[in-house]
PDB file of N, CA, C and O in Angstrom:
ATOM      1  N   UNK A   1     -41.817 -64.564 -54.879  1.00  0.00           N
ATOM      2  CA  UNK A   1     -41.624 -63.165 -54.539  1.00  0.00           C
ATOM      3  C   UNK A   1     -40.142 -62.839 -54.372  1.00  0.00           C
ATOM      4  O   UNK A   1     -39.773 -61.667 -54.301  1.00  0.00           O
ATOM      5  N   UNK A   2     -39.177 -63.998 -54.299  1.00  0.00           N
ATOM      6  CA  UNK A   2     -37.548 -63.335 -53.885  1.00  0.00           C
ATOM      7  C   UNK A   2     -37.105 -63.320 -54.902  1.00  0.00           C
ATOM      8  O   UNK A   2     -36.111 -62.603 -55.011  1.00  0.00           O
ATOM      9  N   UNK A   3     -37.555 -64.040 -56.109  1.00  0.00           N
ATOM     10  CA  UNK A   3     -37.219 -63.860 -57.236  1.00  0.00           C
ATOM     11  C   UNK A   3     -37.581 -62.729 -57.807  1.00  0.00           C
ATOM     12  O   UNK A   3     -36.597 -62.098 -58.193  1.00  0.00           O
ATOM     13  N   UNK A   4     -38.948 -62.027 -58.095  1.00  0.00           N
ATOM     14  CA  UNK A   4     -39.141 -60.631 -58.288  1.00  0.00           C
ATOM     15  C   UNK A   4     -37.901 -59.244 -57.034  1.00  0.00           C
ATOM     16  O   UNK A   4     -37.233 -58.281 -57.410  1.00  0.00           O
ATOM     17  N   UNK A   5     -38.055 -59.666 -55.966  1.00  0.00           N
ATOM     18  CA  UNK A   5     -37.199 -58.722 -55.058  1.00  0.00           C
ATOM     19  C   UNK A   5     -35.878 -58.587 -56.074  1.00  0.00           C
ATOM     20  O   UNK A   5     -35.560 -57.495 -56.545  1.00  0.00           O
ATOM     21  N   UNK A   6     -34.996 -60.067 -56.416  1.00  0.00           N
ATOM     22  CA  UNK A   6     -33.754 -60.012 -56.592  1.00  0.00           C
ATOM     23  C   UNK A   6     -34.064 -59.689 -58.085  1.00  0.00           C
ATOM     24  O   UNK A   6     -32.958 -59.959 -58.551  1.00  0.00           O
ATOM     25  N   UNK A   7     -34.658 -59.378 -58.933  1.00  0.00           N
ATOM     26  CA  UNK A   7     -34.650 -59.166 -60.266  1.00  0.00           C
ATOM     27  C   UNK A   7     -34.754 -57.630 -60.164  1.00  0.00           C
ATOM     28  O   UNK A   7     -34.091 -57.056 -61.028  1.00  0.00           O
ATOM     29  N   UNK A   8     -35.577 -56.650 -59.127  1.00  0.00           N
ATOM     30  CA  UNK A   8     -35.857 -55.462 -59.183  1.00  0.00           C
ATOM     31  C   UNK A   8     -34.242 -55.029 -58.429  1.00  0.00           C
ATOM     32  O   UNK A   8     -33.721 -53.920 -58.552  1.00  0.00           O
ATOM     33  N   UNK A   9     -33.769 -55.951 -57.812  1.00  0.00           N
ATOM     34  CA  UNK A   9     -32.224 -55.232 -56.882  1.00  0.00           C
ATOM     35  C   UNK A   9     -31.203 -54.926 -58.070  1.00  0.00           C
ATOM     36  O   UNK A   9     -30.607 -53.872 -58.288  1.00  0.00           O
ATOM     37  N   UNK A  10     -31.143 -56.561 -59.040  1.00  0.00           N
ATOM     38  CA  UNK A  10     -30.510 -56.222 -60.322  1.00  0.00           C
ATOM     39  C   UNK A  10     -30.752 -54.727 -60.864  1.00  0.00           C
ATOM     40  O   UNK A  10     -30.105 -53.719 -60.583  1.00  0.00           O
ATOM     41  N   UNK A  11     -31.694 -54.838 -61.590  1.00  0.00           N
ATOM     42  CA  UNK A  11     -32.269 -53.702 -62.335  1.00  0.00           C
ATOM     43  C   UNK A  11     -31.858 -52.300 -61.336  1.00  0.00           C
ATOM     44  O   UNK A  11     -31.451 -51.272 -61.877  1.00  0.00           O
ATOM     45  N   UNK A  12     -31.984 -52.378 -60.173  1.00  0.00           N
ATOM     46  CA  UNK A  12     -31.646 -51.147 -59.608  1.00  0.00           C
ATOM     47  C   UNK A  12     -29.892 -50.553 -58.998  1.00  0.00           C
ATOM     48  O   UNK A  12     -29.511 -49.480 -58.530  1.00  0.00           O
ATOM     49  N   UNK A  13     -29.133 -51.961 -59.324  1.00  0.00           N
ATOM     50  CA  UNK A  13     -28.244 -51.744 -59.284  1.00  0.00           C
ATOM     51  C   UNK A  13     -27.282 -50.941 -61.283  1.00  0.00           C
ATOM     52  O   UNK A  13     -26.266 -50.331 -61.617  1.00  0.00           O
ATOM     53  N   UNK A  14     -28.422 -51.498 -61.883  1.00  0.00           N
ATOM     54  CA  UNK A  14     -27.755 -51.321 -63.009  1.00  0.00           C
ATOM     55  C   UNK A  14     -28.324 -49.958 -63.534  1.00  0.00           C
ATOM     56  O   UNK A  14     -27.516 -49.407 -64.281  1.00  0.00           O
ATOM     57  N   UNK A  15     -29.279 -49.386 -63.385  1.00  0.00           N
ATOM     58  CA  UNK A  15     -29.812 -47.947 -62.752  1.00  0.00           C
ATOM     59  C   UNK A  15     -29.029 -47.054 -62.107  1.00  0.00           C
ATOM     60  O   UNK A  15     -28.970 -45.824 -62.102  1.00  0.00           O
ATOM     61  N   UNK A  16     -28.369 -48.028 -61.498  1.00  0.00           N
ATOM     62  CA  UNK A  16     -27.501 -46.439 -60.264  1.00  0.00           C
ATOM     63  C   UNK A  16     -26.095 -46.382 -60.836  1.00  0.00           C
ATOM     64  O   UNK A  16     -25.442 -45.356 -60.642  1.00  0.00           O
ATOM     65  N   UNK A  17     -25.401 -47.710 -61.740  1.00  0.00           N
ATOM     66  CA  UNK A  17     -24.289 -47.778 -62.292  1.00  0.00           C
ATOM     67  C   UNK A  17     -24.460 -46.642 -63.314  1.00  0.00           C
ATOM     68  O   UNK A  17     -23.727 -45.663 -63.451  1.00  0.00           O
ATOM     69  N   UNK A  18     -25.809 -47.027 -64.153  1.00  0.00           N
ATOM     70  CA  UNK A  18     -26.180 -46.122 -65.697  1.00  0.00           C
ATOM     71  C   UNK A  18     -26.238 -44.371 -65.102  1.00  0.00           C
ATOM     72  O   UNK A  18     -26.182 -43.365 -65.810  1.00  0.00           O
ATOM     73  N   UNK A  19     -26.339 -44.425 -63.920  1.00  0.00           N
ATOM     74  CA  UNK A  19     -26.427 -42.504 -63.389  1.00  0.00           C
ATOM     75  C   UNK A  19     -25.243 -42.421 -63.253  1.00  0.00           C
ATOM     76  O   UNK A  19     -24.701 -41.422 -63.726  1.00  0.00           O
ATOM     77  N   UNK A  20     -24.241 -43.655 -62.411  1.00  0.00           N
ATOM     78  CA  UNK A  20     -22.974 -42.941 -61.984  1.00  0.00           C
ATOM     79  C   UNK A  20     -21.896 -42.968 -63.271  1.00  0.00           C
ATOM     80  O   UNK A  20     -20.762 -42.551 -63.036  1.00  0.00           O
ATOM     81  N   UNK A  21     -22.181 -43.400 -64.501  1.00  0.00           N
ATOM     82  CA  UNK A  21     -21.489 -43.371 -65.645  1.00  0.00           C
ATOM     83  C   UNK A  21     -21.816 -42.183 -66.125  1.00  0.00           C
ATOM     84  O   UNK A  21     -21.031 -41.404 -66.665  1.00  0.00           O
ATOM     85  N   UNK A  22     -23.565 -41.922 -65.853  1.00  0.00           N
ATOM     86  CA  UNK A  22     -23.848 -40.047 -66.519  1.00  0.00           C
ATOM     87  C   UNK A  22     -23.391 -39.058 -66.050  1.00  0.00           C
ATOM     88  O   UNK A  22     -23.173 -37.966 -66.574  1.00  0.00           O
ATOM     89  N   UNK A  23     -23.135 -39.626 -64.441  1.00  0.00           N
ATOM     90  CA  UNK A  23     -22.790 -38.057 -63.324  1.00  0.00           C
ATOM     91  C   UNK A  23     -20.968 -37.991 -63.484  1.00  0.00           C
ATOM     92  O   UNK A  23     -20.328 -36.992 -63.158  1.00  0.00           O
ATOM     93  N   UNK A  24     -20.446 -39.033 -63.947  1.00  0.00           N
ATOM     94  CA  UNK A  24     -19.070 -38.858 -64.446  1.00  0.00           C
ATOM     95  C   UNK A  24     -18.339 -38.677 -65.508  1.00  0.00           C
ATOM     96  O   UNK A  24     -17.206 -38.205 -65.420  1.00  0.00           O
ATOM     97  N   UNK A  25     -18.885 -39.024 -66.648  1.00  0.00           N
ATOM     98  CA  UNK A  25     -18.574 -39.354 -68.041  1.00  0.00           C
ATOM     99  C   UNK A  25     -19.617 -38.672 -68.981  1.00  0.00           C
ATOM    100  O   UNK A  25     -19.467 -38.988 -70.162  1.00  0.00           O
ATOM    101  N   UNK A  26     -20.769 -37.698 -68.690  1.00  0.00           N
ATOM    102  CA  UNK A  26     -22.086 -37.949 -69.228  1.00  0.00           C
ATOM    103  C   UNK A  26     -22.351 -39.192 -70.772  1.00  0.00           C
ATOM    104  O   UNK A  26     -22.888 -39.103 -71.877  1.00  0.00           O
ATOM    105  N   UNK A  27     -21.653 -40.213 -70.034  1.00  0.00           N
ATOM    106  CA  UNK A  27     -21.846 -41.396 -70.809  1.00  0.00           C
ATOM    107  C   UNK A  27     -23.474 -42.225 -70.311  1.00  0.00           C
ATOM    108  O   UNK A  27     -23.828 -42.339 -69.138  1.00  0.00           O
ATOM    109  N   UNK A  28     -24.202 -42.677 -71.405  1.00  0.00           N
ATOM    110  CA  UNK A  28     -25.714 -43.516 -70.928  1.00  0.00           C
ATOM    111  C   UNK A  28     -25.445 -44.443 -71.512  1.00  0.00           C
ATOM    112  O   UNK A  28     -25.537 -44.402 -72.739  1.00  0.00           O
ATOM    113  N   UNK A  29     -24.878 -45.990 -70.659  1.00  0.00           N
ATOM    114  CA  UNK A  29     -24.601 -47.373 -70.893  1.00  0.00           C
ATOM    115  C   UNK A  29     -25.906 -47.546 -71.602  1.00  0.00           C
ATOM    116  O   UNK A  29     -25.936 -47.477 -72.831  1.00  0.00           O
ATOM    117  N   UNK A  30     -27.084 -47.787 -70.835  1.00  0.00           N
ATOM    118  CA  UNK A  30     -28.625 -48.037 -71.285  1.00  0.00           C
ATOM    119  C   UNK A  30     -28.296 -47.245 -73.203  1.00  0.00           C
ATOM    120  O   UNK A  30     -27.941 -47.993 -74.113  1.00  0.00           O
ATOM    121  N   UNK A  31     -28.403 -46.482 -73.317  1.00  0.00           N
ATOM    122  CA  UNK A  31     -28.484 -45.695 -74.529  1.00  0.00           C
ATOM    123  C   UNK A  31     -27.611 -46.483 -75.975  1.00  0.00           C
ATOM    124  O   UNK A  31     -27.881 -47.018 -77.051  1.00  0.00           O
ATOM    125  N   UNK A  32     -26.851 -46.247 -75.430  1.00  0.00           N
ATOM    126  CA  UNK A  32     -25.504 -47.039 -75.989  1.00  0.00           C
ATOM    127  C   UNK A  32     -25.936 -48.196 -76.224  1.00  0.00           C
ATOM    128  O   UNK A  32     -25.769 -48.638 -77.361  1.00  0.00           O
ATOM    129  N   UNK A  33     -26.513 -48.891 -75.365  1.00  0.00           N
ATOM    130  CA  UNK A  33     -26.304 -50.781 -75.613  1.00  0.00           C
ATOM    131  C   UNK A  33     -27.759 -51.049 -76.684  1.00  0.00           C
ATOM    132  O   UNK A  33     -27.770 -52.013 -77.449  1.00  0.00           O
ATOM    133  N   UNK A  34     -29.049 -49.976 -76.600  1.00  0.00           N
ATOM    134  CA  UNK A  34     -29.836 -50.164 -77.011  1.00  0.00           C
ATOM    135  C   UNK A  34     -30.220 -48.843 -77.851  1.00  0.00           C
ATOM    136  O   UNK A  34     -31.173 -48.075 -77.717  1.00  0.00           O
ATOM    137  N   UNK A  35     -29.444 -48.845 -78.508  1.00  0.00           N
ATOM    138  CA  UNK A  35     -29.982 -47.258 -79.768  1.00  0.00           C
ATOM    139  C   UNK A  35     -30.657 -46.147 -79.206  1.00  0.00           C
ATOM    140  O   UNK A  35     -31.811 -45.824 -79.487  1.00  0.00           O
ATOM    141  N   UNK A  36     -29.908 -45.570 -78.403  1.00  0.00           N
ATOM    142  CA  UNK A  36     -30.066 -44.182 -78.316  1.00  0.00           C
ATOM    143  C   UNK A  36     -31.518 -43.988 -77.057  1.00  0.00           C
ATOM    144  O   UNK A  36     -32.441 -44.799 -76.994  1.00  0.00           O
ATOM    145  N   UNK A  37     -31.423 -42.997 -76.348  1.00  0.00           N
ATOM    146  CA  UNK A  37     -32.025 -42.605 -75.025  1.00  0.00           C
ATOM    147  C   UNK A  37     -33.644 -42.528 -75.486  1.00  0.00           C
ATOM    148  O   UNK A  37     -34.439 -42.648 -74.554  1.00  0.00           O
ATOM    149  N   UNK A  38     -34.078 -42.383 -76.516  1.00  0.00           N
ATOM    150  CA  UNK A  38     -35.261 -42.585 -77.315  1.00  0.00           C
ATOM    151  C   UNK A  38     -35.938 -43.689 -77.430  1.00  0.00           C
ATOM    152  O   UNK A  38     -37.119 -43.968 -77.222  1.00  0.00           O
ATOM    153  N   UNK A  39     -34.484 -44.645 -78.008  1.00  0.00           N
ATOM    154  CA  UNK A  39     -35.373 -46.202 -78.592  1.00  0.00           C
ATOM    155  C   UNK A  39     -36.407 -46.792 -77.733  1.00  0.00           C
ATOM    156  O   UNK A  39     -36.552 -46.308 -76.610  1.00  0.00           O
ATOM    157  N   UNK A  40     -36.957 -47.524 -78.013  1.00  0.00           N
ATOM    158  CA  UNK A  40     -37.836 -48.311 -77.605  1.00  0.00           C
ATOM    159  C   UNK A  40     -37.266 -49.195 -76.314  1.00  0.00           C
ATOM    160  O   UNK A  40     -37.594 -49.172 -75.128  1.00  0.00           O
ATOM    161  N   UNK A  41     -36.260 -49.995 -77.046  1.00  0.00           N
ATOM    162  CA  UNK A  41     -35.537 -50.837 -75.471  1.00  0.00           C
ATOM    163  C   UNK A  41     -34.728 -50.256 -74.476  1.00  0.00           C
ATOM    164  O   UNK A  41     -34.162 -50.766 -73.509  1.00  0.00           O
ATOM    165  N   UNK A  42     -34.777 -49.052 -74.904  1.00  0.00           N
ATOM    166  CA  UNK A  42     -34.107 -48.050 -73.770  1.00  0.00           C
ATOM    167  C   UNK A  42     -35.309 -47.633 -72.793  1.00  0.00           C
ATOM    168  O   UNK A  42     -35.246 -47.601 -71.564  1.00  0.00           O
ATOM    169  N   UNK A  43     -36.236 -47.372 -73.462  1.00  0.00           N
ATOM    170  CA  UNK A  43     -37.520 -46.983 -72.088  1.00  0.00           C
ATOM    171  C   UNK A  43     -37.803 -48.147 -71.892  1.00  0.00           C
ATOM    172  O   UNK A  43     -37.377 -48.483 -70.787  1.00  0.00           O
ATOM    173  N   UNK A  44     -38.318 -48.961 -72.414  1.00  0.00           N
ATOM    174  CA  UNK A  44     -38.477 -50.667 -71.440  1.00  0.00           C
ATOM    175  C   UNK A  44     -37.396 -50.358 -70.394  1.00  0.00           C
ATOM    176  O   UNK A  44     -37.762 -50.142 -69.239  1.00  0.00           O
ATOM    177  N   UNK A  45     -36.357 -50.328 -70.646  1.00  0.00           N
ATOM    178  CA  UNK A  45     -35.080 -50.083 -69.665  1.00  0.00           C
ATOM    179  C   UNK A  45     -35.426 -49.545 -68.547  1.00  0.00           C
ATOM    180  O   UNK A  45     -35.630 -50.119 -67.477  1.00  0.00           O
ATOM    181  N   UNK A  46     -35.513 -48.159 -68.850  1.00  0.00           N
ATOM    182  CA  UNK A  46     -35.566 -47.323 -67.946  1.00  0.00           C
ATOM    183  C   UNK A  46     -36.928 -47.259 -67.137  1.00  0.00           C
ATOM    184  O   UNK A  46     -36.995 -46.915 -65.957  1.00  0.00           O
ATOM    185  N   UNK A  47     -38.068 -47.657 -67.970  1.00  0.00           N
ATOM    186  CA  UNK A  47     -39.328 -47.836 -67.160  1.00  0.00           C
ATOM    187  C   UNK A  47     -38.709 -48.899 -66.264  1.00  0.00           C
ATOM    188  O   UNK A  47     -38.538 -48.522 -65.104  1.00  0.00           O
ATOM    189  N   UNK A  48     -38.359 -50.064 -66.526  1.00  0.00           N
ATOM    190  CA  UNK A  48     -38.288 -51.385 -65.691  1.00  0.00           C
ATOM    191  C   UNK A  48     -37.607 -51.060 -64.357  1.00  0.00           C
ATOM    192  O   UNK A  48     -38.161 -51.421 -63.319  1.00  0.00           O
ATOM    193  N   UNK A  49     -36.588 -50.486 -64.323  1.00  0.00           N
ATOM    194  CA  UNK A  49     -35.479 -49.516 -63.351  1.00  0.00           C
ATOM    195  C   UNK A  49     -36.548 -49.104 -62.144  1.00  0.00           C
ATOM    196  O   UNK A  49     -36.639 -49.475 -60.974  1.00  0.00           O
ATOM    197  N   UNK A  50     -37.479 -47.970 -63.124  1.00  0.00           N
ATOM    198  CA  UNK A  50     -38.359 -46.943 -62.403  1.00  0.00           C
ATOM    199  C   UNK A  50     -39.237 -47.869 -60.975  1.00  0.00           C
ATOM    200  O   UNK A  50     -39.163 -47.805 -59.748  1.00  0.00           O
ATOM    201  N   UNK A  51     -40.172 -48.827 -62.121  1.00  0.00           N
ATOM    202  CA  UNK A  51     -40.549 -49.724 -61.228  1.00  0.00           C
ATOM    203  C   UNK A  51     -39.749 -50.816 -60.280  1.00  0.00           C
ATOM    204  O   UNK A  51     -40.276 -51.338 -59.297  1.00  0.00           O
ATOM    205  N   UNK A  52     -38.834 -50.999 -60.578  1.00  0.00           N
ATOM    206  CA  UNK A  52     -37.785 -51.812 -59.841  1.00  0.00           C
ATOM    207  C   UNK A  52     -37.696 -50.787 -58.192  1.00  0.00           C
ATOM    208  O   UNK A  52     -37.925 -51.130 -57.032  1.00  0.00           O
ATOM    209  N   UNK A  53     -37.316 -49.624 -58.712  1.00  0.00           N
ATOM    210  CA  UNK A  53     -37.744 -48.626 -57.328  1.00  0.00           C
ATOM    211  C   UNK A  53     -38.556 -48.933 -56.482  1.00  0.00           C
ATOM    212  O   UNK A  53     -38.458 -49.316 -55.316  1.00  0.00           O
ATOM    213  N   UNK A  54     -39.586 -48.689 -57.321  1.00  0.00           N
ATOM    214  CA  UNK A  54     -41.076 -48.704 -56.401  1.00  0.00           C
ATOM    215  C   UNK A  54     -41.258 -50.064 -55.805  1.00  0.00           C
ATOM    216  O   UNK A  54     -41.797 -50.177 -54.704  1.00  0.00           O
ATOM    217  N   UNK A  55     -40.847 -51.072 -56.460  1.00  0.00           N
ATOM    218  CA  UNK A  55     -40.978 -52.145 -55.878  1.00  0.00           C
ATOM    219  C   UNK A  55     -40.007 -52.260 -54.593  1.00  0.00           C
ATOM    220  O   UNK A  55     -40.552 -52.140 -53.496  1.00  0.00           O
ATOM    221  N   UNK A  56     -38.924 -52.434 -54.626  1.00  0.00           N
ATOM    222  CA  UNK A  56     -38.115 -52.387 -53.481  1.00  0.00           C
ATOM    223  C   UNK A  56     -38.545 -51.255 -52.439  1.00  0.00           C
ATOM    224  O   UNK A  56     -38.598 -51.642 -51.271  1.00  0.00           O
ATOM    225  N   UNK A  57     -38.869 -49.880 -52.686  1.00  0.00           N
ATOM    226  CA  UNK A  57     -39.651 -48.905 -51.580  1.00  0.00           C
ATOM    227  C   UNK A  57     -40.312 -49.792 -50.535  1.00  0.00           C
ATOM    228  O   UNK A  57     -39.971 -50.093 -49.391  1.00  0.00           O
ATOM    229  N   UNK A  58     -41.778 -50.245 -51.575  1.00  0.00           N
ATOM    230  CA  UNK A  58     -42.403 -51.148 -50.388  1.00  0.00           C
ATOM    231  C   UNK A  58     -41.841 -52.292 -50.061  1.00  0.00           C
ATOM    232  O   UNK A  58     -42.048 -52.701 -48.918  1.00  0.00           O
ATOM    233  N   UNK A  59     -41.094 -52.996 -50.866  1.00  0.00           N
ATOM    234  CA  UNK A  59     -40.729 -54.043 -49.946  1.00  0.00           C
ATOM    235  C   UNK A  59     -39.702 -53.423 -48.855  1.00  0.00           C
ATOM    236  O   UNK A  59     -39.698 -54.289 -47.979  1.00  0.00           O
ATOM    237  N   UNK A  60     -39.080 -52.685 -48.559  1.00  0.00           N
ATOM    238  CA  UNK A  60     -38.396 -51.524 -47.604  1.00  0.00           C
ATOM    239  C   UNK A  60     -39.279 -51.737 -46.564  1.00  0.00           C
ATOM    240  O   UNK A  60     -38.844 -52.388 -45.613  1.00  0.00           O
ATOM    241  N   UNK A  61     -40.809 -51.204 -46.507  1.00  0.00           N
ATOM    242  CA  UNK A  61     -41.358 -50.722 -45.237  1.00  0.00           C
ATOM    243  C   UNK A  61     -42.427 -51.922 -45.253  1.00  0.00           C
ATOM    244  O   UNK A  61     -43.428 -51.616 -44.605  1.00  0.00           O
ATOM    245  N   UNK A  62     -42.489 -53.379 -45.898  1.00  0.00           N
ATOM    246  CA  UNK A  62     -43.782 -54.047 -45.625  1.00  0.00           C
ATOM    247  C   UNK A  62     -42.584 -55.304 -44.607  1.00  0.00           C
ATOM    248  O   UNK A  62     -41.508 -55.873 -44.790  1.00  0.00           O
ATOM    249  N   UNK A  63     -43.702 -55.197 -43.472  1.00  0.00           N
ATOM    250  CA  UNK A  63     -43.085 -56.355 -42.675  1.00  0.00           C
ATOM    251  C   UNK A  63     -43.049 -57.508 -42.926  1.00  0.00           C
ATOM    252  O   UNK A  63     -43.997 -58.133 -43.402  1.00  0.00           O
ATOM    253  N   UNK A  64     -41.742 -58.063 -42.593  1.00  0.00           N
ATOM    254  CA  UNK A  64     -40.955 -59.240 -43.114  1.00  0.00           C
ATOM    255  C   UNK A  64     -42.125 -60.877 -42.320  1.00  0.00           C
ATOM    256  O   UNK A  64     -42.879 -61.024 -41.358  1.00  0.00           O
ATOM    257  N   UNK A  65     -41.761 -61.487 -43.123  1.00  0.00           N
ATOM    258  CA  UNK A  65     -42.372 -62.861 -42.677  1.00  0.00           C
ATOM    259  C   UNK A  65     -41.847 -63.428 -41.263  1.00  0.00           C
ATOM    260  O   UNK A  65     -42.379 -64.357 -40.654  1.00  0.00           O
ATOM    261  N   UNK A  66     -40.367 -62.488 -40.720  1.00  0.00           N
ATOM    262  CA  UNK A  66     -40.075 -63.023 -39.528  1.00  0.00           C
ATOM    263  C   UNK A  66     -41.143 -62.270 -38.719  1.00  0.00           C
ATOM    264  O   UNK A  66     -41.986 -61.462 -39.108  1.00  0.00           O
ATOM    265  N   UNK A  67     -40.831 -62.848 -37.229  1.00  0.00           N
ATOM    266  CA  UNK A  67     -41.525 -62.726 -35.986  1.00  0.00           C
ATOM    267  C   UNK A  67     -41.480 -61.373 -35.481  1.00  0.00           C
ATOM    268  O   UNK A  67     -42.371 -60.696 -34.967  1.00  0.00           O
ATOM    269  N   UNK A  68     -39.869 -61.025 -35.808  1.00  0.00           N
ATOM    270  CA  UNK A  68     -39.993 -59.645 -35.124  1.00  0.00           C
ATOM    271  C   UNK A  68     -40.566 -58.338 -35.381  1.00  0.00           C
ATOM    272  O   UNK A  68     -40.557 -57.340 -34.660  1.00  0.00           O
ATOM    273  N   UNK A  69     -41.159 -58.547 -36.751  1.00  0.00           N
ATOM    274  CA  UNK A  69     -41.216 -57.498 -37.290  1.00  0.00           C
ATOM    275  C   UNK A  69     -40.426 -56.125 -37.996  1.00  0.00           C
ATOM    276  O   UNK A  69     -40.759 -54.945 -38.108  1.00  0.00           O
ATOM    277  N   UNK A  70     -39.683 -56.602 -38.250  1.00  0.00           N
ATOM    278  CA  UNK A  70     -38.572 -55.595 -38.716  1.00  0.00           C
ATOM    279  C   UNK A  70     -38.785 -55.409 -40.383  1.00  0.00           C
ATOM    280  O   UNK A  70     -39.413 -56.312 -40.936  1.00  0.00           O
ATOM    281  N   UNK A  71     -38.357 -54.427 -41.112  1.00  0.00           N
ATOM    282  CA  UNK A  71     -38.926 -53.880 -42.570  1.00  0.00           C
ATOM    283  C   UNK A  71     -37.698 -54.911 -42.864  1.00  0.00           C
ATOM    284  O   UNK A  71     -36.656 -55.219 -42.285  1.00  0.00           O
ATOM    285  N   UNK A  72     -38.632 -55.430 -44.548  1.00  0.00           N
ATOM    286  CA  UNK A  72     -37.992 -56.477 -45.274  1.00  0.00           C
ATOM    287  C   UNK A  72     -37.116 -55.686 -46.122  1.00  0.00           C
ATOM    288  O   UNK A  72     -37.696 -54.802 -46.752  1.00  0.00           O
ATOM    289  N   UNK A  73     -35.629 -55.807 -46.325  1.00  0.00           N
ATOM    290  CA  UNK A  73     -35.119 -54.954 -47.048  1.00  0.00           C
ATOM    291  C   UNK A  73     -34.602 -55.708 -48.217  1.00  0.00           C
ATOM    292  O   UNK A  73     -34.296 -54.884 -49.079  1.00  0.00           O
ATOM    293  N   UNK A  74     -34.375 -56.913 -48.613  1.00  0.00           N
ATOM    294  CA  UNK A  74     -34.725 -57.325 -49.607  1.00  0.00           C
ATOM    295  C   UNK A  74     -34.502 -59.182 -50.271  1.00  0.00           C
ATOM    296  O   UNK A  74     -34.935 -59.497 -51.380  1.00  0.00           O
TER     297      UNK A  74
END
């Protein structure tokens, strides 16, 4: 499971890089590296991202394997 956590943190770090290149440059790294905002390995991309979200959300609010109970953040 820390291996899925740290594969969805990747992916969501490279998600928030690919927005802050659009919200500055309207440049899309994703697009670029894989033929255009259409192609095929661009939505694998961007789906994978999406779920990378959702995954980290709950791991956010599901309690951690420690004692105290505190939300697992990742």
């Amino acid at each position: 499971m820390k291996a899925i956590k740290m594969l969805t943190l990747v992916l969501l770090i490279v998600g928030g890089l690919n927005w802050g290149l659009w919200g500055l440059f309207e440049f899309d790294l994703v697009a670029t590296i894989f033929g255009g905002n259409t192609a095929m390995l661009s939505k694998v991309v961007y789906t994978l991202v999406g779920v990378s979200a959702i995954v980290q959300a709950i791991a956010l609010f599901t309690p951690s394997s420690a004692q105290d109970g505190r939300p697992a953040i990742a």
